[in-house]
Structure formats: C-alpha cells, structure tokens
N, C-alpha and C positions, 0 to 999 in steps of 0.2 A: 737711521732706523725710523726715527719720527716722519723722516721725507717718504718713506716706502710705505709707509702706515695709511698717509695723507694720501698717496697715490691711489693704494687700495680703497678708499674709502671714496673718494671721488669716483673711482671705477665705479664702485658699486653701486650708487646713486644715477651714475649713468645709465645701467644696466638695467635697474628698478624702472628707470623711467622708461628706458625703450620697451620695455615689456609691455608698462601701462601704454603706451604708444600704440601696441601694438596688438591689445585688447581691444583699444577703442577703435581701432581701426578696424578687428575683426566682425564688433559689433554692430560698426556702421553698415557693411557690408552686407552682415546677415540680417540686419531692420530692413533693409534693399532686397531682402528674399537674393541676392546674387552669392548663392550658398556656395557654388563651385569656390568661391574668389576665398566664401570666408575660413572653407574648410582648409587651403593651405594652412593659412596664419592660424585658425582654432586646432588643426595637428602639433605646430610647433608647439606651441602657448601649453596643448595637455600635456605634450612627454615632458616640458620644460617646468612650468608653475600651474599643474591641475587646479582647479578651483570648478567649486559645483556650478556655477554660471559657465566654465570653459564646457567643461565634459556636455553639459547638456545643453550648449548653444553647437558643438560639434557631432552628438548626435544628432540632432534634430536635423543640421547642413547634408551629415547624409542618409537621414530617412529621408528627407524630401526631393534630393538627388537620387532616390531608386538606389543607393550602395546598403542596402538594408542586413547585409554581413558582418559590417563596419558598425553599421546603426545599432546590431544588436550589443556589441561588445562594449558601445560608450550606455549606451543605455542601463546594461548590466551593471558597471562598474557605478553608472549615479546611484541604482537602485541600492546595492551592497550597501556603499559608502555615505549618499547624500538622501537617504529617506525619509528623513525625520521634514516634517510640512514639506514631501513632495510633492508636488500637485499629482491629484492620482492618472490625470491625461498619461503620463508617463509610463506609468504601466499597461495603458491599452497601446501605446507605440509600442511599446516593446515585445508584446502578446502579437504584434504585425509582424516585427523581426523575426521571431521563433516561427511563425507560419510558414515564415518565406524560407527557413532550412528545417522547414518538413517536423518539427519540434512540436505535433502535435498536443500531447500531455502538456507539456511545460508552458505552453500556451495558453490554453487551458485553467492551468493553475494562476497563469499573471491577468488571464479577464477576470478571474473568479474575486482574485487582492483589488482589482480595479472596480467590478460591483461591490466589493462588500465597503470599501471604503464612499460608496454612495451617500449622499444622503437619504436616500428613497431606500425604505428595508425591504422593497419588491422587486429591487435589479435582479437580486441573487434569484431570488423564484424563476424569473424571469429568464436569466442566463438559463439557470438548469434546462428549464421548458425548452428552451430555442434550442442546446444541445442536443434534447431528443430528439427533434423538430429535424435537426441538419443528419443527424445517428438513421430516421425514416428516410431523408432525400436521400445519402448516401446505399441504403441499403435497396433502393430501383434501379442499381448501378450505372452501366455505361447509356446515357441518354440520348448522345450527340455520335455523330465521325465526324473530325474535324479533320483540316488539314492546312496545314501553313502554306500560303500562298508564293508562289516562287519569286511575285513581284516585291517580295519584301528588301531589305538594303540594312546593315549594319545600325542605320538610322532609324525614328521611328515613321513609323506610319500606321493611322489608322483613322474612326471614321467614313469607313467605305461604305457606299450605298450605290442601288443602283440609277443611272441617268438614260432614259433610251437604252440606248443598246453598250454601253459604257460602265465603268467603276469610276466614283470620283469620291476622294480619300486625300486624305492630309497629310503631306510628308518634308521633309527635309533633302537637302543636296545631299546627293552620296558625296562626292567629294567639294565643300567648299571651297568659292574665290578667296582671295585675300581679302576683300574688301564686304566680303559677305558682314552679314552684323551676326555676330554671336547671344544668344538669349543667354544673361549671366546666373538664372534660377540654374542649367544643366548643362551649360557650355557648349548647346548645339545651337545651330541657325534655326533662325524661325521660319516657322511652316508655312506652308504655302497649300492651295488646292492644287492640286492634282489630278489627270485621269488618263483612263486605260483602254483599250476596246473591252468587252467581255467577253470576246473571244479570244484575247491574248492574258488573261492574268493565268494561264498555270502554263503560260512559257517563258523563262526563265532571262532569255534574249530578247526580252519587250521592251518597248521603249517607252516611257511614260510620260507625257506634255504636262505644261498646266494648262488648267482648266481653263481658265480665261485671264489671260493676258490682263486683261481692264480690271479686275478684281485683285490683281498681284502687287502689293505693296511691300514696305520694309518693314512690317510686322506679320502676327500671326492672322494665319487664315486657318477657318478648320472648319468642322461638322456641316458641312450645307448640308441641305434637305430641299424639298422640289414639290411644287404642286403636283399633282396630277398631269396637268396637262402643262407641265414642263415650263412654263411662264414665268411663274414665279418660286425664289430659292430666297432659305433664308442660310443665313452662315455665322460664325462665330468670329470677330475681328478685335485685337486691340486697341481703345479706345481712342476714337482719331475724328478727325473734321479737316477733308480737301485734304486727304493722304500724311495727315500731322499727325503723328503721335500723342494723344492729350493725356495728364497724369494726374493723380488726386494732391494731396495736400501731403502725403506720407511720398510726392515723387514715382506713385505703382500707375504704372498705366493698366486700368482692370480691363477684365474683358466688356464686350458688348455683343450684342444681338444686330444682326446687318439684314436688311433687306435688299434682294434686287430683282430686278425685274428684266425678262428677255426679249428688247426690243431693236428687229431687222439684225437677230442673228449676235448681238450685243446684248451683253447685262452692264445694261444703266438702273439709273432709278437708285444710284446705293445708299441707302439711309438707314442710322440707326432708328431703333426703334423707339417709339417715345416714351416708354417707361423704364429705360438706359438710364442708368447716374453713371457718372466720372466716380463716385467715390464706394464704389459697388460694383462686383462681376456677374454678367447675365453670362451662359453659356450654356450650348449643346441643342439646340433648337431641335424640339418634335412635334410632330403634325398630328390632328387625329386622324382617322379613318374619313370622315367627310369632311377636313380640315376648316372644322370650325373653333377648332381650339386648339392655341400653341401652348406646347410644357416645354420647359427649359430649368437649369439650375442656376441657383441665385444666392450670394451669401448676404441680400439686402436685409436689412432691419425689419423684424420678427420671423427669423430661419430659427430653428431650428437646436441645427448647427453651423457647422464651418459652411456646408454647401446643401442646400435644401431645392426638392422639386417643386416646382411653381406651374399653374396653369392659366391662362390668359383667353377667355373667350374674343372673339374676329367678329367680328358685324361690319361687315360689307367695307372691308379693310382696315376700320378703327378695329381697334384693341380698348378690352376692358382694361378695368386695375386688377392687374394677376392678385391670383388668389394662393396661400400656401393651401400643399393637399393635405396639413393634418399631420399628427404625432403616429398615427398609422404606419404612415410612410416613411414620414421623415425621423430620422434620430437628432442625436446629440452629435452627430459626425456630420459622414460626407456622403451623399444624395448625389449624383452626376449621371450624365449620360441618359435622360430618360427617351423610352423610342414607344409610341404607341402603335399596337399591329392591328389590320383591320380586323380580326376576332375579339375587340375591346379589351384588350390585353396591355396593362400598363408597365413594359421593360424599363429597367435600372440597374448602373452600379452603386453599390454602398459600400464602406466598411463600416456602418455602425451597428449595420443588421448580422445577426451571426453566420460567418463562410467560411469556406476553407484558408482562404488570402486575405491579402489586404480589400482590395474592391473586386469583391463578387457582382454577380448578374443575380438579380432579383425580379420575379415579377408580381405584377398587385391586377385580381378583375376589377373591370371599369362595369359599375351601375350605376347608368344617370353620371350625379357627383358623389357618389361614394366608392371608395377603394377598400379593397377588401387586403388584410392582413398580405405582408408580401411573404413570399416564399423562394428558397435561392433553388436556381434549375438544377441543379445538378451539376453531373461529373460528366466526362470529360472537361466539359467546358470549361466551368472552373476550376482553379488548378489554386497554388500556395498564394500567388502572386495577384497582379492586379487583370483584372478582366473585364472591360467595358467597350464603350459603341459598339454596342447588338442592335441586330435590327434582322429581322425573320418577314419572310413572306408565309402566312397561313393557309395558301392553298397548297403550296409543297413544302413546305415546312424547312424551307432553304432559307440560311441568310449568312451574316459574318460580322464578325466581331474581332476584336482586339485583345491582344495582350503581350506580356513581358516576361511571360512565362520562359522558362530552360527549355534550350534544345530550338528555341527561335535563333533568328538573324542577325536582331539587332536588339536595340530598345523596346521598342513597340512594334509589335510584328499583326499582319490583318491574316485570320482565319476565316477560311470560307469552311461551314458546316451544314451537315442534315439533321433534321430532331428525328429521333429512330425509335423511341419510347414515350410513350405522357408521363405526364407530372403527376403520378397517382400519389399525393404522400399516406401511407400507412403507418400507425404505432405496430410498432412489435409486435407477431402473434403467433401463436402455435395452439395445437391440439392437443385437448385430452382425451384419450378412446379408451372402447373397451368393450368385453363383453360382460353382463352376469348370469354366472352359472351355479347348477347344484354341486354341490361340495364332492358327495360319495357320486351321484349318477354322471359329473361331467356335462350334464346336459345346459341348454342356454333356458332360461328363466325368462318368462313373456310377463309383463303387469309387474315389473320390477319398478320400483319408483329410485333414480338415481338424481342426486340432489350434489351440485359443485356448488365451493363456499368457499369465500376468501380468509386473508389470513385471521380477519377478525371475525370468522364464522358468521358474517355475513350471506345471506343465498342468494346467489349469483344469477342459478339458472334451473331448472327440474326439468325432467328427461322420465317420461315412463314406457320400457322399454317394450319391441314390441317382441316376435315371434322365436325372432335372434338374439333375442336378449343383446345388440347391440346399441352402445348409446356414443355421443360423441360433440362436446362442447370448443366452443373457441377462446380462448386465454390471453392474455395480455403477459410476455415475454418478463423475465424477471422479478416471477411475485409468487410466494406460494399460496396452494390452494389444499380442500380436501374435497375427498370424492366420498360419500357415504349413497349406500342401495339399500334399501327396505323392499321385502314383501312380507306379506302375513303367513302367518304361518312358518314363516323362516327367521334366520336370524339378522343382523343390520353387521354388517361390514362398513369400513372405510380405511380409505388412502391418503395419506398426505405427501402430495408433492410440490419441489421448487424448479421452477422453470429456468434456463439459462437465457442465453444471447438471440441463440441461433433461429433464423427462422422459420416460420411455419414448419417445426418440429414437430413430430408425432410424440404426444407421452403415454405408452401405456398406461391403464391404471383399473383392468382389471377385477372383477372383486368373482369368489366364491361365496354364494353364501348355505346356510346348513338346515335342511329340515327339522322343525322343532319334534315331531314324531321319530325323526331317525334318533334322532339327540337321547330321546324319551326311551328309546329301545336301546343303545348304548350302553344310557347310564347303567340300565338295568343288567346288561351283561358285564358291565365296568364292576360291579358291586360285587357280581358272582364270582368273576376271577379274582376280585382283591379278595375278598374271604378265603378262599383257595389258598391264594399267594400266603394269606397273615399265618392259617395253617402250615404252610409248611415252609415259612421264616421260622415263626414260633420251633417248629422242631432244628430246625439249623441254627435255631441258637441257642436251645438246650444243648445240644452236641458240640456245638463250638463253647459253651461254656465248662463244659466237662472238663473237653481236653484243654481248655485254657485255664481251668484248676488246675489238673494233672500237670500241667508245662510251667505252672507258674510253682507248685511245689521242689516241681525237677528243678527249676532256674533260682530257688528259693536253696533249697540243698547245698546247690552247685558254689550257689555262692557264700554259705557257708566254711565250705570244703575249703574256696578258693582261701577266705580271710583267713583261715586257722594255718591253712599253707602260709599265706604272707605273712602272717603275727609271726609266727614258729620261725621263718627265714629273716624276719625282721629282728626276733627276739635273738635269734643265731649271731645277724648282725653285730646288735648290740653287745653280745654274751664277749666273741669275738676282741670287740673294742676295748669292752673292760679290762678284761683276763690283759690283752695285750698294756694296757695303761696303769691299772690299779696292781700291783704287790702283794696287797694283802686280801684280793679279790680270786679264791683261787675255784678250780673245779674237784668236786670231789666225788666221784662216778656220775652221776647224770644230777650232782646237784653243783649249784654255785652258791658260794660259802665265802664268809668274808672274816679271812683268817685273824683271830686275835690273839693277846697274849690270854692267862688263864684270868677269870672274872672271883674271888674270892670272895665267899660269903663267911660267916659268924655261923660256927657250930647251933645248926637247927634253925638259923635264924635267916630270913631273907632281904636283909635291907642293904643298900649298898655301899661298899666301903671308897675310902677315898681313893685308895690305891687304884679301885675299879673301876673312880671315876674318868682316870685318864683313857684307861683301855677306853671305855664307850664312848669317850669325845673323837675318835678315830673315825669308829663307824658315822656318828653324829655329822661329821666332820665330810667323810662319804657320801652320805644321804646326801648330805646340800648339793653337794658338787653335782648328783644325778637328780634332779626332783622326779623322774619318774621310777625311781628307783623303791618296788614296796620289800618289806623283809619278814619273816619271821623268827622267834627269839625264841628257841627251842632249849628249855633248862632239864638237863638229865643228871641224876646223881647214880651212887655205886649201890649195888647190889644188899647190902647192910641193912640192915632196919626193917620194918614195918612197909611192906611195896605201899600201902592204903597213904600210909604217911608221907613216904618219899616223893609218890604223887602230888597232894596238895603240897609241898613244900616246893617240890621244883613248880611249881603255877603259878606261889607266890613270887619265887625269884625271878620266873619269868616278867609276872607282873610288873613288879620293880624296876626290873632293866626296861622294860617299856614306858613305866613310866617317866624314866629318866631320860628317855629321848624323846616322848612327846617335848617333857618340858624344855628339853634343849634345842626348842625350834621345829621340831617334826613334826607333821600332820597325823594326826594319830589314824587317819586311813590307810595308813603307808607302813602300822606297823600293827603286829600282832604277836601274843604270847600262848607259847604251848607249854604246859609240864608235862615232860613226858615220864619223870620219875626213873627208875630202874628198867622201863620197859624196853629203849635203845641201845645197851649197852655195846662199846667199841669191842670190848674183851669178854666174850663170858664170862662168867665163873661157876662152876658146879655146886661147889660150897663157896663160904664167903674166905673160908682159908685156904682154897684150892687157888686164888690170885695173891698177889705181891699186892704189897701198898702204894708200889706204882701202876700198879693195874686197877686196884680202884678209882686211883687220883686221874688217869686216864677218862677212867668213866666218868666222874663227875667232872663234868664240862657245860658250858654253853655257848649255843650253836648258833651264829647269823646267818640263816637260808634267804636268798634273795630268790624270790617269788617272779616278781617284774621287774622290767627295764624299765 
C-alpha cells in the first residue's frame, strides 16, 4: 500500500511539472506573438488547469489569429470569473468579438464597462456622442456597391492599388511548397507582392505573377504605393539588410518602410528608410496628392496607441522627423492603413474610433496641417469585421479595399467598390407642422404667432403664420417639445409632443384656437340654458323626492310586515322547540303557559310560603335555561269576597312571586306581574254557592304566561 501511495505521489509531481512545463512553454511561444503554436498547448492547459494568465493568454492567441468566435468565449469566461483588477483593455477585445457575431447591444454594453472604468470621466460622454455620430453615418445607408473580386484565393490578399494598367496587392501562395516558410503569428506564408492586368481581375481563371521578382524575399512584402510617374514605390518589408532578416532584442523582426526605385525596367535602389528602428514597426506607406508628404503607421515611442498615423514631409528625397497627426486622429488603439486622396482627404483603418467591427475605414479633411475629427464611411463597406487598405480615386469615385468579412474567399479578401452617396452625416430630425385655425368657423388664422419650446420650455423657434395659418419647424429626433399659438383676440393653445427614432417624420401638432367674442356670446347662452336646466332639475327633484318618500314608506312598511312575519315564524320556531323539550311548558289555546303545581298563599295574605318556594325554583330554574325567555305572573283568585279586594290582593301576590324570581337570579325585564283578581275566572259562578269548593280552588290559581322566547 505505502509502495502504491509512493507511486501516486511521484506521479503526481510529474504531472505538476509537465504542466508547468508546458505553461512556460506556451508562454514562450505567445511573447514570440507565434499564437497559432501557443493556442494548441494554451487549449490543453484551459480544459486541463484554467488559470486567469491561461484563459487570457489563449484568448488573446486567437483574437490576434482573426478566430474571434473562440476569442469571444475565453474572453467571456476571464470577464465572469477573472474580473477583479482586470485590466479594462479586455473589455474593449471582447466588445470586437461581439461585433464580429453581429452582437450589436452587448457590445455596446462591454465599450460602455470599458469607458467607464476609464480614468478620464469624459470617455463615457464621449462614447455616447460617437454612438450618435455612427446611429447618423448609419442612417445615409447603403454608400458603396462593392464587389469581391474573383481574384481573391482562400488566402489573404490585400493592399491593391493601381500600377499603369495593372493591380499590385499583397498575397500569399494558394497552395504552399514544403519548404515554404510559415509566418508563426497565423500559420500562413508570408506575403509577397503581387500583380494582375486590370483587365483580368473580375476573371476568375487569371493568373497572377509577382511583381518583381528582385523585390521577393523570405519575408513579408506588402502595401507598395508609386509615384506618379511610376519611378518610384515605396513598400512595407520585414526588417532586413542584404535579404537577412534583422530582429529586435524581444527576437520580433518589426516591420519597415522600403524604398525602391525603377531603373532599366528594375527596381533597385531598395533601402529602408532612415527614420526605420529595428526595435519599432513603420508600415502601410501613403503618398499625398503632390507627394510631398509620406503618412504611414508606426507604434514608435509617443503613439498614441498600439499603431498611430505618422506624417513625414520629403524635400528633394530627404525625409523630415515624422511627425504624429494628434489625439484627433489617433486613439488609444490601432491607427493602420492610412491612404491620402487627391481631394485632401485623409483615409484610415481604426478600431479605437467607434465602427461597426474591429478596424473600420475612417476618413479625416486635410487643412494645411490640420485634420479635422475623422468620420467612419459608412455601410456597405464596413461590415462587423476588419476593413482596411482603401484607397479611392476622386474623379470616379472608384477604388478598393480589404477585408475578412463573411461570405469572402479566404482570409483577406480585396474589394473593388463605387462611392454611390456622400458623407452627409446628419443628427436625427423630423417635423413639426401644422395649421392654426378658428375653433367654431374652421377657418386658417393669419398673424397667428406659433412659438416650439423644448422640454425645459426653452423657445427654440417662433413662426407667425401667414394667410394659411400654416407653420412648420425642424426638431431634433428623440426629445420632446411644446407647440403653443397666440393671437389677440383669441385664446392661446398648445401641444406637447415626443418625438421617436424615425426619420424626417412629419408630427402633426395642429392647434384650434377660440374667439374671445364667440367665447363672450356662449357664456352668455351657457348661463341661459343652465338656468333653464336648474328650473327644471329643481322640479325633477321635487318629484323624485315625493315618490322617494312614498317608496321609502312602502319599503319602510314592507319591512315591517316582513319582521313581524319573521319574529312570529321565529317565535313559532321557538314555541315548537320548547313545547317539544320542556314538560311543563305547555300550550293553552293561543297561550304558552308554564305548567306548575298550585302556588299556596296564607288566607288574605300574600307572601310566599316555603312549600311554594320549590314550585317557583322550577320556573326559576326554566328561565335560566332560556335567557330570552320573558313571562308574565298572572295571580287570580275565586269569585268570593270584595272584587276591589281580590284585585289588590292578587297584585300583591303577583308581586311576591316576582319578586322571588328576580331575586333568584332573573333580570327583572324578563318578568312581570298582573292581578287579575276574580276577573279570569276558569269556572264561572253565578253565585258564590252555585260552584263546588273545587271550583273555586280551580279559580284561585297562578298563571306563568311566557310572552317571549
């Protein structure tokens, strides 16, 4: 067991190291910009042991290898996971991924996290602005027809310009030798010059030479450009001396700026230029209009950015010290490709300028030495992707340019294009119209004064209408406004409206306004009819309050009627329950009576004996059981005696037995006494000896009448 433990752990230690192995390996690789090589091993390395130096040395391998698919998904995954002190560069790559799958918004949203984590709190201002800026170039829409040229190859090419009667552009072998040399930044061969007749580039079966044999080395060739009179070219080559490759101190052979000269039909003369460093890339060489000034891009010490446009004045073949054109021009990025057109027109690709892709086409006017704010051309042209070496002829407005756009050949594919639209850029706008008219006559209103105000009731503009009472202002797209008309004698209307997207919309906004004389003649008939009206509401609500008396007594009745029903079938209820429950609860024609034994009082006297105390604990005893039960104690004696007499004596005895059930707990609401004397007797008597002494004993009784339930 210890032996297999020992195994494992040795393993593991191997395993650790080959990894680290195999980091440093990748990151040799990738300091070497030779991304294709690093991206195998930085793949393994993320599926295998992710780490934020992996992920974002393997995006970056292929954002700069153009797999910008790929680029978006490591990029994504550093942002989620690895954000905390990510450098914010990171979010503007990854705002180039989303461009490149059309992820407009979300792009949008990762420039916006990449300005605001600025240090400068005017990026954001700034972004917004430029959004509008590109929201106007967009809405001039289609600017260009372009068309992919059929000389294009899976490879790239691009660069094209014209030579005489020829296209000479920079390309790669369709199919490479073995021995070809591979450029390890994108694992294709390096470029070469190239050319075409210009009569065969939109045939398909063309056959395309280099350009000059004597110019063709084992490194990159690319952007020549041509004097005038075709003598002299300049070109873009990696840094070399007698066909040697030369490299900086990091091992990167940068680029250089090459001169050559066409003499007896040969370009000799090949020299770099003398403000070339080895430890610095000059590239993309442009001429002016009377080529007394070369621009090129340069990432030499005080750019900008990564790649800044540079201009170098010529005096009779010396070269000044280039000059940078300015924060104008240049960003924080990447500046390439600049092409000056003889209408002083200063072309560029950027991505730090805001476009639709990564490197857009931008142009800047040329005054003297000032350039004026640059503006990207527009659409077609530019597309998600990268788009650069433009170069336009200004009398037809014909030229061609590059890019890696979908639906190309290869890598970098050369378009030949027409400019079919100018660069008008406009802000957003639409109309406000309208007429003002009489309210009652319909009619248009002349000497109308119409007054537009913005949201902050600012006035904008005044309008005093003429014969058509038509008025009609220009508005800025997305912002509300108010429309207010005045004339004398009339009244003052207004409109508030908000404007949407769309543009040069029409917005009604209308106004009637009211003569103060009609207004004045109105009221006055307004007055006469509401008098009228109050008259005879007034009687419709004396008559509606009659019969709303009369219906509220009817309904008052009704519901009377209805209670004494419900009481009476309630009290039935009740009646019902007892009778069936209670024994000595019985019914005695239409009374209910609460049957006892006899209650005996003391000759003449009415107080209560004990015997009669048990009878009344019965009733007592009942009562509780029903608390809503009320009764009356009705005492009758016989026929005998003094009626005057027999009355007060049964009143008291009534009394008595009442009062012997308040005190036995009863609410004395609940109970009450009648004497009734001789006047109820059960048994007549004619005389007092026409009855039996059982028939007077009958009569003197006392009665429990239950009232309520």
């Amino acid at each position: 067991m210890k032996k297999l433990l020992v195994i494992i752990f040795v393993f593991s230690i191997q395993f650790i190291k080959a990894q680290d192995l195999e980091l440093a390996r990748a990151k040799r690789f990738f300091d070497k910009t030779y991304y294709s090589e690093a991206i195998v091993l930085y793949q393994k390395l993320a599926d295998d042991k992710p780490s934020q130096e992996v992920i974002k040395n393997l995006a970056d391998s292929y954002f700069y290898t153009n797999d910008l698919v790929k680029a978006q998904r490591y990029y994504r995954l550093l942002i989620n996971n690895y954000s905390n002190n990510l450098d914010r560069a990171y979010y503007f790559k990854y705002a180039q991924t989303l461009k490149a799958t059309n992820s407009t918004d979300d792009a949008s949203t990762a420039l916006k996290e990449y300005y605001s984590k600025s240090a400068n709190a005017e990026d954001v201002i700034n972004f917004e602005k430029d959004l509008k800026t590109l929201e106007n170039v967009t809405a001039i829409g289609k600017r260009f027809e372009i068309k992919n040229l059929p000389i294009n190859t899976p490879n790239s090419e691009f660069g094209a310009v014209k030579y005489k009667d020829n296209l000479v552009f920079a390309g790669v072998k369709l199919k490479p030798g073995w021995f070809d040399k591979k450029y390890k930044w994108d694992n294709e061969t390096y470029l070469n010059l190239v050319t075409i007749p210009l009569a065969n580039i939109n045939a398909s079966d063309s056959i395309v030479n280099y350009f000059a044999k004597e110019l063709k080395t084992g490194m990159h060739e690319s952007n020549a450009i041509f004097t005038k009179d075709g003598k002299t070219m300049y070109f873009t080559r990696n840094n070399s001396k007698n066909g040697k490759k030369k490299k900086d101190d990091k091992k990167v052979s940068n680029l250089q700026i090459f001169k050559a000269e066409l003499v007896n039909g040969k370009w000799t003369n090949i020299t770099s230029l003398p403000f070339n460093s080895a430890n610095y890339s000059f590239e993309h060489p442009a001429l002016s209009a009377d080529e007394k000034i070369l621009y090129f891009a340069s990432d030499m010490p005080g750019s900008f950015g990564s790649f800044d446009i540079y201009a170098v004045n010529i005096n009779k073949g010396a070269f000044d010290t280039p000059k940078n054109l300015g924060p104008l021009v240049n960003t924080d990025k990447r500046e390439q490709f600049p092409f000056a057109s003889a209408d002083n027109k200063l072309y560029f690709s950027s991505d730090g300028h805001l476009g639709y892709g990564s490197l857009d086409v931008f142009v800047s006017e040329i005054n003297g030495n000032e350039y004026s704010k640059p503006v990207n051309i527009g659409l077609p042209l530019n597309s998600n992707l990268d788009d650069f070496a433009f170069n336009i002829d200004s009398n037809t407005k014909e030229g061609f340019f590059a890019s890696n756009r979908e639906g190309g050949k290869g890598s970098d594919d050369i378009y030949q294009f027409k400019e079919i639209k100018d660069l008008i850029v406009e802000d957003c706008k639409q109309f406000i119209t309208g007429i003002i008219t009489d309210v009652d006559t319909k009619l248009a209103l002349e000497n109308a004064t119409v007054i537009l105000q913005d949201a902050e009731n600012k006035t904008l503009n005044t309008i005093t209408t003429a014969a058509d009472g038509k008025f009609s202002f220009t508005a800025a797209c997305e912002a509300s406004y108010k429309v207010s008309a005045f004339k004398e004698k009339y009244t003052n209307e207004s409109k508030s409206l908000t404007l949407g997207k769309t543009r040069d919309a029409v917005n009604d906004a209308s106004l009637a306004l009211r003569s103060l004389e009609a207004i004045k003649q109105e009221e006055k008939l307004i007055a006469e009819n509401k008098r009228k009206q109050e008259i005879i509401i007034e009687e419709e609500n004396k008559k509606k309050a009659e019969l709303a008396a009369i219906e509220l007594k009817q309904k008052e009745k009704k519901a009377k009627e209805a209670a004494i029903v419900a009481a009476e079938v309630k009290k039935q209820e009740k009646v019902k329950e007892i009778l069936a429950q209670e024994k000595d609860v019985v019914r005695d024609k239409d009374r209910l009576i609460i049957k006892t034994d006899p209650i005996y009082f003391d000759y003449n006297m009415w107080y209560i004996r004990k015997e009669s105390k048990v009878v009344l604990g019965r009733v007592v005893d009942l009562m509780k059981k029903y608390p809503g039960m009320v009764i009356e104690i009705g005492s009758h004696t016989d026929s005998r005696g003094n009626a005057k007499f027999n009355e007060d004596l049964s009143q008291k005895r009534a009394n008595s037995t009442r009062e012997f059930i308040i005190q036995s707990g009863i609410d004395a609401k609940r109970v009450s006494a009648k004497g009734y004397g001789e006047s109820v007797p059960i048994i007549k008597c004619k005389t007092d000896e026409s009855c039996s002494e059982e028939d007077h004993e009958l009569n003197r009784r006392s009665e429990f009448v239950i009232k309520n339930l």
